[in-house]
C-alpha positions as CSV (number, residue, x, y, z in Angstrom):
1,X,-91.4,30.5,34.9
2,X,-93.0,30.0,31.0
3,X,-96.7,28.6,32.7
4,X,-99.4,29.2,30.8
5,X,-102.9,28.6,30.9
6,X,-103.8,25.3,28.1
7,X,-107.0,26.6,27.0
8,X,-106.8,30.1,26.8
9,X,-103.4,30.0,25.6
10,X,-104.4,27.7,22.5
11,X,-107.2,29.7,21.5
12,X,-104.6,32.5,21.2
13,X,-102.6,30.9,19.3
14,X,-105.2,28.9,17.1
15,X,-106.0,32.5,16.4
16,X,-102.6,33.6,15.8
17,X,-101.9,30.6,13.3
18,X,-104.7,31.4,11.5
19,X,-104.0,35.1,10.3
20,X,-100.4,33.7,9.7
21,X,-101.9,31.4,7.5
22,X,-104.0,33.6,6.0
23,X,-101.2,35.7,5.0
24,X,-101.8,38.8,7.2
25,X,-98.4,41.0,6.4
26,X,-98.9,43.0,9.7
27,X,-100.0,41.1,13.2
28,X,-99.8,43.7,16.1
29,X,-98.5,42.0,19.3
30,X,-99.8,44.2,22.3
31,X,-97.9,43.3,25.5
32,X,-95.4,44.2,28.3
33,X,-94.0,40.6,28.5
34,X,-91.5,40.4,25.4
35,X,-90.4,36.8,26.6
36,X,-94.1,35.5,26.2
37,X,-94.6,37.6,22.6
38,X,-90.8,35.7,21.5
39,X,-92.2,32.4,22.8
40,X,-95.4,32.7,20.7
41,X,-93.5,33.9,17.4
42,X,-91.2,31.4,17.6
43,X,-93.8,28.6,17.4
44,X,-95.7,30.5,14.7
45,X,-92.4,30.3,12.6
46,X,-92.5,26.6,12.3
47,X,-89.3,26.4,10.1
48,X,-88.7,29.9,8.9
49,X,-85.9,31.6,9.8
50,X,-86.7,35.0,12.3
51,X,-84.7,38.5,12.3
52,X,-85.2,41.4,14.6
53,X,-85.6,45.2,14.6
54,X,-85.4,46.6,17.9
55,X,-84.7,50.1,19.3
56,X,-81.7,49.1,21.2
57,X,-79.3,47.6,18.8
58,X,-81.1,47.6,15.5
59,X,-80.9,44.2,13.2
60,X,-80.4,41.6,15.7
61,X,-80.4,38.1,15.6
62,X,-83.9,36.9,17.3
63,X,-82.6,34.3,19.7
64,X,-80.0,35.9,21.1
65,X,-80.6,39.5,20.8
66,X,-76.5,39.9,19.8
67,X,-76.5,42.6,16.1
68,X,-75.2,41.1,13.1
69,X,-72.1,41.9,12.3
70,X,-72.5,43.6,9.0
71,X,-75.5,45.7,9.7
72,X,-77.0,47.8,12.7
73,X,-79.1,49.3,11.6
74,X,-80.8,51.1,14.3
75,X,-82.9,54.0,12.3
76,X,-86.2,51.8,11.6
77,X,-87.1,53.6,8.1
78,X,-83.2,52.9,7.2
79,X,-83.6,49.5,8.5
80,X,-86.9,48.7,6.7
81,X,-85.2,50.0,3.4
82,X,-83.0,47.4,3.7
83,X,-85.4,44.8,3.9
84,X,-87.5,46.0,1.3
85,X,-84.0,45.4,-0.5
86,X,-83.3,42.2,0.6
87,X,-86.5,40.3,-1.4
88,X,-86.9,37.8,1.0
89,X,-88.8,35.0,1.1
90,X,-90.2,31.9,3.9
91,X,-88.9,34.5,6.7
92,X,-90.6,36.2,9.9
93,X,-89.6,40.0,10.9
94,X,-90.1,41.1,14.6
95,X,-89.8,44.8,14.6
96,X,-90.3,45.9,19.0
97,X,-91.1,48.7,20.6
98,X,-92.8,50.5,17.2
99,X,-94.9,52.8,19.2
100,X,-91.8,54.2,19.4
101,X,-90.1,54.0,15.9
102,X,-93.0,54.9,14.5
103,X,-94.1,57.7,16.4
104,X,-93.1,60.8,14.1
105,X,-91.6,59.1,11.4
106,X,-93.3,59.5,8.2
107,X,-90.7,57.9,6.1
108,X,-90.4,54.5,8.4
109,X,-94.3,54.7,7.9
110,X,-94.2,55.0,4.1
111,X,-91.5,52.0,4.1
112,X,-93.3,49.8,6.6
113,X,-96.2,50.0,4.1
114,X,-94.1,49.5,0.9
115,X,-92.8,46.5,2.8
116,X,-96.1,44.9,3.4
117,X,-97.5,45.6,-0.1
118,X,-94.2,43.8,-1.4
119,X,-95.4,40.8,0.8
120,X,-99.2,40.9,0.0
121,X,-98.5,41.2,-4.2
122,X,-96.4,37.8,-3.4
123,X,-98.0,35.4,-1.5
124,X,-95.6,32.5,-2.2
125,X,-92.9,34.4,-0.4
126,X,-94.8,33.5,3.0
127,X,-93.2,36.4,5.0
128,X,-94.6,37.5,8.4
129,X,-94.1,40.8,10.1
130,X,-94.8,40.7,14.1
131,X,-95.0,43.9,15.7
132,X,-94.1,44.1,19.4
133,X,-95.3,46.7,21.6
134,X,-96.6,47.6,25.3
135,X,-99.0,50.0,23.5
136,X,-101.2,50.4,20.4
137,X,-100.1,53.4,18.0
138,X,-101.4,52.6,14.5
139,X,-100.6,55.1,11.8
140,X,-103.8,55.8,9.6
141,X,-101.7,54.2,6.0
142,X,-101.2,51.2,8.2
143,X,-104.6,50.2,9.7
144,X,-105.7,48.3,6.7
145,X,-102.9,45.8,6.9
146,X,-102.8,45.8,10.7
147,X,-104.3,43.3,12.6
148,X,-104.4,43.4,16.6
149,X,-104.0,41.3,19.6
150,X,-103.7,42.0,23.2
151,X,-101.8,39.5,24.8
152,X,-103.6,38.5,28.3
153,X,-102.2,38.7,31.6
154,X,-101.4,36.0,33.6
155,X,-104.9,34.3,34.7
156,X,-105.8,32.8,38.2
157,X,-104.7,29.3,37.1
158,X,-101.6,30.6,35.7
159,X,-100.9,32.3,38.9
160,X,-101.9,29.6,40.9
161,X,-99.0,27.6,38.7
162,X,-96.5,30.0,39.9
163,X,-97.4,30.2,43.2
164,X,-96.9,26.6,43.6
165,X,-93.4,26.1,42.0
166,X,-92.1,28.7,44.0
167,X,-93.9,27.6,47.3
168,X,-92.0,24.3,46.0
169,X,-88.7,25.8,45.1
170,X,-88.0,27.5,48.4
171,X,-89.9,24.5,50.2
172,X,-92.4,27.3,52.1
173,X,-95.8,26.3,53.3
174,X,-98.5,29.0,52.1
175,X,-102.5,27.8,53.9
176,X,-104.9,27.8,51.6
177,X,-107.0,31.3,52.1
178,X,-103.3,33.0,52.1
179,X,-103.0,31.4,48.8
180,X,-106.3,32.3,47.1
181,X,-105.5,36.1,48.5
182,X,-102.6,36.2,47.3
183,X,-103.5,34.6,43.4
184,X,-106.3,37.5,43.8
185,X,-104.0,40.3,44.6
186,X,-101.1,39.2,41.7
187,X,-104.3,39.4,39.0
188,X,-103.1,42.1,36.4
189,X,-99.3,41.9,37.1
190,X,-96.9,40.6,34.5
191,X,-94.9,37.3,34.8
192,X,-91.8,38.9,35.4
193,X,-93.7,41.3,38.3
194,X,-95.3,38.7,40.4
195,X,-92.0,36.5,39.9
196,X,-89.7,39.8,41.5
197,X,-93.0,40.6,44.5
198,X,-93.1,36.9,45.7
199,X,-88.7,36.9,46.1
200,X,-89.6,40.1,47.6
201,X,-91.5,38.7,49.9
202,X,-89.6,35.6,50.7
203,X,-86.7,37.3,51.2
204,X,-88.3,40.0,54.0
205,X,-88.7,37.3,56.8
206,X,-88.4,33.7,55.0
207,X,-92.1,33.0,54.0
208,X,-94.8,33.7,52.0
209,X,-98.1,35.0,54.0
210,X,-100.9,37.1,54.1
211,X,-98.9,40.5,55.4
212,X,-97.2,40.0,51.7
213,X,-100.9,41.3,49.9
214,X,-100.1,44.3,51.0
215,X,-96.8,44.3,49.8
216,X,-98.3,43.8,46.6
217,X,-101.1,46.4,47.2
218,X,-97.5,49.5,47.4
219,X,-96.5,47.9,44.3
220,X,-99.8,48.4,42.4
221,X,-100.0,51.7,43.8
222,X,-96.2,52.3,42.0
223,X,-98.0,51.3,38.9
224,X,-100.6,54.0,38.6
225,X,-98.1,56.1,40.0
226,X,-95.6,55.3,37.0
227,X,-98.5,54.5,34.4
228,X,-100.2,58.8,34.6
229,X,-103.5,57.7,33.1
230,X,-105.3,57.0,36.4
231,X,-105.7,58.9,40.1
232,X,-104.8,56.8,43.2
233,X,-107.4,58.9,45.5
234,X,-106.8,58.5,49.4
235,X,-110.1,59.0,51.3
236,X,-111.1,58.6,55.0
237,X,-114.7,58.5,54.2
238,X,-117.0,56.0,55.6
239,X,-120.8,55.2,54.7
240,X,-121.7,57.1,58.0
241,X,-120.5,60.5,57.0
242,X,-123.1,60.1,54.1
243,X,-126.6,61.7,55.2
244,X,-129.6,59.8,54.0
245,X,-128.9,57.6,50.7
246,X,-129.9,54.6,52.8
247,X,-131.5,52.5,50.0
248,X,-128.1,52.8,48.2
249,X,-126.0,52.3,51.5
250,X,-128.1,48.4,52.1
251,X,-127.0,47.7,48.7
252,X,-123.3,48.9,48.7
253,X,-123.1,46.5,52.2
254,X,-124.7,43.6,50.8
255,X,-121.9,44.0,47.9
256,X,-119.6,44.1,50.9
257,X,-120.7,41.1,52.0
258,X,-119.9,39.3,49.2
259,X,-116.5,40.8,48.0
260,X,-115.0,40.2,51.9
261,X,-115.9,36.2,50.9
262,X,-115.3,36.0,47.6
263,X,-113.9,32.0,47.2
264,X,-117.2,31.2,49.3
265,X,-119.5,33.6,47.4
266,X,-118.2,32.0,43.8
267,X,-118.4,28.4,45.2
268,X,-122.1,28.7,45.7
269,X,-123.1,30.4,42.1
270,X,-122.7,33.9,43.3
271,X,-121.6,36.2,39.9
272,X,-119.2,38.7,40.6
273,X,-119.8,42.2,41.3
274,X,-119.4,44.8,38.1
275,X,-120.3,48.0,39.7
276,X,-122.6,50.8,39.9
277,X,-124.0,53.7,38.4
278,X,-125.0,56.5,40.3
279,X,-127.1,59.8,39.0
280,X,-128.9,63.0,39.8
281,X,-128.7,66.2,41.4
282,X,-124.8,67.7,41.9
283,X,-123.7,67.7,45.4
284,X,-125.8,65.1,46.7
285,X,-123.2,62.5,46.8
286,X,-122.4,60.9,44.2
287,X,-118.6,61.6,44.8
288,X,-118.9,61.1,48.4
289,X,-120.4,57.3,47.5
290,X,-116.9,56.0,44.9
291,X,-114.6,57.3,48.1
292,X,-116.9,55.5,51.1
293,X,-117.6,52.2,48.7
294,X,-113.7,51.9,48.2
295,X,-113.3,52.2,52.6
296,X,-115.9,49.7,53.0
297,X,-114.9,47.3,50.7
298,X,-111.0,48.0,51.6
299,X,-109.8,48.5,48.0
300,X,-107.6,51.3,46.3
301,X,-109.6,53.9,45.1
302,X,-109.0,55.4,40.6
303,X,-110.1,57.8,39.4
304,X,-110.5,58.1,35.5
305,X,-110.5,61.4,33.9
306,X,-112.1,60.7,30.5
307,X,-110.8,64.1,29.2
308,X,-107.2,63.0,29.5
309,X,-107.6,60.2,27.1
310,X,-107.9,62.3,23.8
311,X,-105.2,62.2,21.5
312,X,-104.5,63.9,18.9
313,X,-103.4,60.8,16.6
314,X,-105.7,57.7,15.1
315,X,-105.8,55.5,17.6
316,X,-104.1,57.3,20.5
317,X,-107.5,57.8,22.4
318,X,-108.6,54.5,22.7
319,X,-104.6,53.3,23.2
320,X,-105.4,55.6,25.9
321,X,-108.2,53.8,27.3
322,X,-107.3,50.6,27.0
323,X,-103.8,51.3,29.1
324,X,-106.0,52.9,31.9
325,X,-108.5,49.8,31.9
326,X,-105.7,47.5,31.7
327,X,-104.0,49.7,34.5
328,X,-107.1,49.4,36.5
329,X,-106.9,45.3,35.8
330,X,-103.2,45.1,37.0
331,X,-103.8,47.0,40.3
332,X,-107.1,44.9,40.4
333,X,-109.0,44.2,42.9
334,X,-109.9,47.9,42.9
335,X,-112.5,50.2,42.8
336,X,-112.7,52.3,39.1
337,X,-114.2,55.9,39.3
338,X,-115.9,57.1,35.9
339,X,-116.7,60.6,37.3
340,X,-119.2,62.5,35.2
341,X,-118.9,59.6,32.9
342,X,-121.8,61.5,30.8
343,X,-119.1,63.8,29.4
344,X,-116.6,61.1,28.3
345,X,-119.1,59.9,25.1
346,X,-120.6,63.4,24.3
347,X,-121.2,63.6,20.6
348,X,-122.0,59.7,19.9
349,X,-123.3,59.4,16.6
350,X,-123.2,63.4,15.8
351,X,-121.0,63.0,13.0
352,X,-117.6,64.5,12.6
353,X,-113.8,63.2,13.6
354,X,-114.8,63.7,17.4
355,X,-118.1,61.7,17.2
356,X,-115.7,58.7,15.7
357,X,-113.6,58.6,18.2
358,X,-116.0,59.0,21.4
359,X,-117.8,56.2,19.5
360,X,-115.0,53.9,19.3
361,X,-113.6,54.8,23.0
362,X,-117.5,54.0,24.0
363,X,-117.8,50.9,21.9
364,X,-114.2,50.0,23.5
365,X,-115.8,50.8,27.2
366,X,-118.6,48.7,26.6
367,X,-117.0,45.6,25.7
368,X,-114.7,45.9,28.7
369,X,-117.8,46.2,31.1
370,X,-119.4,43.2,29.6
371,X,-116.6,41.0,29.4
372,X,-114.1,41.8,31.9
373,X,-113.4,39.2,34.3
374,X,-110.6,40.7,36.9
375,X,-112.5,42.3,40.2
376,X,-112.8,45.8,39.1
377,X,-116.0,47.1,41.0
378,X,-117.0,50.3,38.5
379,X,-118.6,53.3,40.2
380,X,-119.7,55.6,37.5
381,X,-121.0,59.0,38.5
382,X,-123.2,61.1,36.1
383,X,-125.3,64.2,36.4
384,X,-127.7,64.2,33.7
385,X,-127.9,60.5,32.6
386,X,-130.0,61.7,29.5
387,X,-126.9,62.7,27.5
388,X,-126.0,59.1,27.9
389,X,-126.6,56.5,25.3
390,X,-128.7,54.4,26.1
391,X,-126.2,50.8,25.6
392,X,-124.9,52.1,28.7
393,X,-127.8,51.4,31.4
394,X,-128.9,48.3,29.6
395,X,-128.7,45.6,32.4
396,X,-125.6,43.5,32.0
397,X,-123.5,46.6,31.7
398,X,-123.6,47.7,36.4
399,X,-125.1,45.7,38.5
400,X,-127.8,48.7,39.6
401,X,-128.5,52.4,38.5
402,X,-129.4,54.7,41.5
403,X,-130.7,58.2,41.3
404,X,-130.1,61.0,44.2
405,X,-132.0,63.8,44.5
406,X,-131.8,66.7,46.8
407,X,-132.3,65.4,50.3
408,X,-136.0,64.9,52.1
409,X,-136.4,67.0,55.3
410,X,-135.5,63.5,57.4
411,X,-132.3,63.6,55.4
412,X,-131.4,67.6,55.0
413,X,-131.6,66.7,59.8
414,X,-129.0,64.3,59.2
415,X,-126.7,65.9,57.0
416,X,-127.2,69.4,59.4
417,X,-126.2,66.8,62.4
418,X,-123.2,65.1,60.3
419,X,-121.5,68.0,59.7
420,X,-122.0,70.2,63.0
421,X,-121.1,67.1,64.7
422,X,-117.5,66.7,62.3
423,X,-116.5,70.3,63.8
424,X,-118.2,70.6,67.4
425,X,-115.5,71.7,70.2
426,X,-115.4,73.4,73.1
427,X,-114.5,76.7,71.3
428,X,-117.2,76.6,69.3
429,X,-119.4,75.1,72.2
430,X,-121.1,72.9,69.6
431,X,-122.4,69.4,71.5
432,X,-124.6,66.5,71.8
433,X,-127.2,68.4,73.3
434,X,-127.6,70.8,69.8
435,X,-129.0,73.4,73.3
436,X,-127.6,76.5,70.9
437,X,-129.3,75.0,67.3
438,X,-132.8,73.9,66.5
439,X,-131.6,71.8,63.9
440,X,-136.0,71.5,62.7
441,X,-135.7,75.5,61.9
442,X,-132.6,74.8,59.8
443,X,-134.4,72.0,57.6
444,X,-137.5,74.2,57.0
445,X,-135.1,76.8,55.8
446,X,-133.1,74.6,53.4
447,X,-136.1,73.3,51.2
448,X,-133.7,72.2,48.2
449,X,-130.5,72.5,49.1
450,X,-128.1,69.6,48.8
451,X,-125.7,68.2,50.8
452,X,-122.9,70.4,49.5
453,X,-124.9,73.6,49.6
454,X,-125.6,72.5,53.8
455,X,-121.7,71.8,54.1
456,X,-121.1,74.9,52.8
457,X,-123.9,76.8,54.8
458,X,-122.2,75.3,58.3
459,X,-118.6,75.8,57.5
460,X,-119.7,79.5,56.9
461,X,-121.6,79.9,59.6
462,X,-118.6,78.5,61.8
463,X,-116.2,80.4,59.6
464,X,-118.3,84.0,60.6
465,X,-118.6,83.3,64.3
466,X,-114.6,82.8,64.7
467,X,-113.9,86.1,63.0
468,X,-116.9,88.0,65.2
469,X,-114.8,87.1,68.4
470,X,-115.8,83.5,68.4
471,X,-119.1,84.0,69.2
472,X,-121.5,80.9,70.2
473,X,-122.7,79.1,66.9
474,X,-126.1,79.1,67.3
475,X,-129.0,78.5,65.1
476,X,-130.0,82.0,64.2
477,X,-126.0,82.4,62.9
478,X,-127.0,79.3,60.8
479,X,-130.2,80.9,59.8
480,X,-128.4,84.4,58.6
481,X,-126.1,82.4,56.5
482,X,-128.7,80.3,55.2
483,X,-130.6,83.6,54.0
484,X,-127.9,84.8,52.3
485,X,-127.7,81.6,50.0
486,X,-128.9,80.7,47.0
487,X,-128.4,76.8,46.3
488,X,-128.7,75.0,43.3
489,X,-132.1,74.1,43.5
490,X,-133.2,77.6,43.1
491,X,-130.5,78.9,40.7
492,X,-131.3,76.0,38.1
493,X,-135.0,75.4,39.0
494,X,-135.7,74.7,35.8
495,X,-133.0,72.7,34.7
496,X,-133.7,70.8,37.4
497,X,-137.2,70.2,37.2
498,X,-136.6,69.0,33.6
499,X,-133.9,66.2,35.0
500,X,-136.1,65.4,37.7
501,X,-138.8,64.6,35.1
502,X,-136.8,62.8,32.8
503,X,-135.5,60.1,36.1
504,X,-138.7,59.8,37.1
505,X,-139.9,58.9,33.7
506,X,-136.8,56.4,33.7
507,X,-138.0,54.9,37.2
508,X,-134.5,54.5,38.3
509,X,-134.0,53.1,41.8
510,X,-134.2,55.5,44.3
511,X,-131.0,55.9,46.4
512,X,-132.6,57.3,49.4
């Protein structure tokens, strides 16, 4: 199934035609689907004749993959000697999988470079060398000569396309909302991967329906699984376990709202949703809000660990990133966790090799917020949002910025009530009635505490009456525990008094 989208696919290759043109020595092919790179270079060529480097067999013949008889080849630095040797002229070179090849090869470096000054110092031999790989890795003596492009996904149209000839092929009928569920849920798959889910799913039971999205949901989760740059994290938490954070709650259900309609919600002008930054105090649920937002809006949950992305080669970190946002578009729709997404771009603009690359992997993160256009809803979490450059809470870049602070007394009753209630049995004799606690003595005693500091308090308090016999919990238990604490609010008073200054003097919503 070669479908392709007209318009985006000619801008791609109006692109494409015009480096070749321009006599670029080195164009970077980023993609997973070899077929649609092959497809493109082979209309680039126009009459020149193509050869072939690949891992596999070496010096191939481009059309049919088959080695020439007479040379292998499959060393790349011996293989690119011989080229160098072979003076040719009007041709195109594919060389795939050079993430790989080049990867710890200094000499295949040094001779892919001698190769593309022999092309640049002769422009009349009109040689073109494609380089085809699923990942960036750009050796520092090649980045002048090296230009880029990510080949796209597949697109909604395109899907759509696919969707229909096989819907036609095996003469199955597939209703409308089925069908706009299931182009949403193949978004950020490959060609090749949505053809292999939908025989999947045709040859389960005979049709295509909507049972088959999640099918396709155990698939994406095999990606992250297989792709290690992103956490699949399984929660069972709901907006009501949350204590207070009720402005922030009305917002997250409105977003509900229009995620659960989406065709309707686009039909009628609606944009669609980017995401959400949430700041302030530690333990006062900012972590608690990316696992209930992914329940309520029934999507996978990823978590992104900015520290893994460093490399220790030029380029590798932002390769890095790009793979994990493009992972995060293939399992899309989804929900992205940024957690502590200050400490990802620490150092921006400080000077040094680590300020470089945090600046490119931030300019990188940027763009990707501002132009992405597969349903990725971003919950970024961040503890002291003045470490963060200020591009990123621009508007434009989440949809809202909400600050938590340590729970009011109204909240600190709730949060008491939440998580007595989680662990009330009849061996503990905690119940409705709360006859044993006065849950208004605990809030007056937990004057800055958050709501990790009162979890911590109760599970203590329950922990010390099972080993005293299992005595009654009762409030005065509580109380004794609560004593003995000293939560965050009063170990960093300062600290925080300076952060709650500075979000104040920001006049970010208020999550509560």
């Amino acid at each position: 199934m070669q479908i392709e989208n007209k318009t985006r696919s000619d801008k791609l290759m109006l692109d494409l035609r015009s480096h070749v043109k321009s006599h670029y020595p080195l164009i970077y092919l980023v993609t997973q689907e070899d077929e649609v790179a092959d497809s493109l270079i082979a209309e680039l060529a126009e009459a020149r004749g193509i050869i072939e480097w690949n891992m596999a067999r070496g010096m191939v013949r481009f059309d049919t993959k088959q080695p020439f008889e007479d040379a292998h080849l499959q060393d790349l630095s011996t293989a690119l000697l011989h080229m160098i040797e072979q003076d040719y002229e009007r041709k195109v070179i594919v060389l795939r999988d050079v993430h790989v090849g080049l990867r710890d090869n200094p000499v295949a470096v040094a001779r892919l470079k001698a190769l593309a000054m022999q092309f640049i110092d002769r422009h009349d031999s009109e040689v073109t060398i494609f380089l085809v790989s699923p990942q960036v890795f750009v050796p520092q003596e090649l980045e002048k000569f090296v230009v880029l492009f990510e080949l796209p996904l597949p697109d909604k149209e395109v899907i759509r396309a696919m969707l229909d000839e096989f819907v036609q092929l095996y003469e199955v009928v597939v209703d409308e909302g089925t069908r706009e569920r299931l182009v949403m849920s193949f978004q950020g798959l490959t060609r090749y991967e949505i053809g292999q889910l939908l025989l999947r799913s045709y040859q389960s039971d005979g049709e295509i329906n909507g049972q088959d999205v999640e099918l396709i949901q155990e698939a994406k989760a095999q990606i992250i699984q297989k792709g290690g740059s992103l956490e699949l994290v399984k929660s069972t938490e709901e907006l009501k376990s949350i204590g207070g954070l009720k402005s922030l709650k009305a917002w997250l259900k409105q977003k509900d709202k229009v995620l659960q309609r989406w065709p309707e919600a686009s039909r009628f002008g609606v944009d669609a949703p980017k995401g959400i930054m949430v700041v302030g105090m530690p333990g006062c649920g900012k972590s608690l809000t990316a696992k209930a937002a992914s329940n309520l809006f029934r999507l996978p949950l990823l978590r992104l660990d900015m520290g893994s992305m460093m490399g220790k080669y030029v380029g590798e970190s932002e390769g890095n990133l790009r793979r994990a946002l493009s992972l995060a578009e293939a399992v899309s729709p989804c929900v992205l966790w940024v957690d502590e997404v200050e400490k990802a771009f620490v150092g921006i603009g400080g000077g040094g090799a680590n300020s470089e690359v945090a600046t490119r992997m931030f300019g990188y993160f940027l763009t990707w917020m501002q132009e992405k256009t597969s349903h990725v809803f971003v919950i970024a979490t961040a503890n002291d949002i003045s470490a963060l450059p200020p591009e990123l809470l621009r508007k434009g870049r989440f949809d809202e910025i909400f600050y938590v602070d340590f729970p009011n007394d109204t909240e600190r009753k709730e949060i008491f009530r939440l998580h007595l209630a989680k662990r009330a049995n009849s061996e503990n004799r905690i119940n409705d009635s709360w006859e044993n606690i006065s849950l208004d003595d605990l809030v007056a005693k937990s004057v800055n505490y958050s709501g990790a500091d009162i979890e911590a308090a109760v599970k203590d308090a329950i922990e010390k009456a099972f080993v005293d016999g299992g005595k009654t919990l009762d409030t005065e238990r509580l109380m004794a525990v609560l004593r003995n604490t000293h939560p965050l609010g009063e170990i960093m008073k300062d600290k925080v008094k300076e952060i709650k200054a500075k979000f104040d003097a920001m006049k970010i919503k208020k999550a509560s």
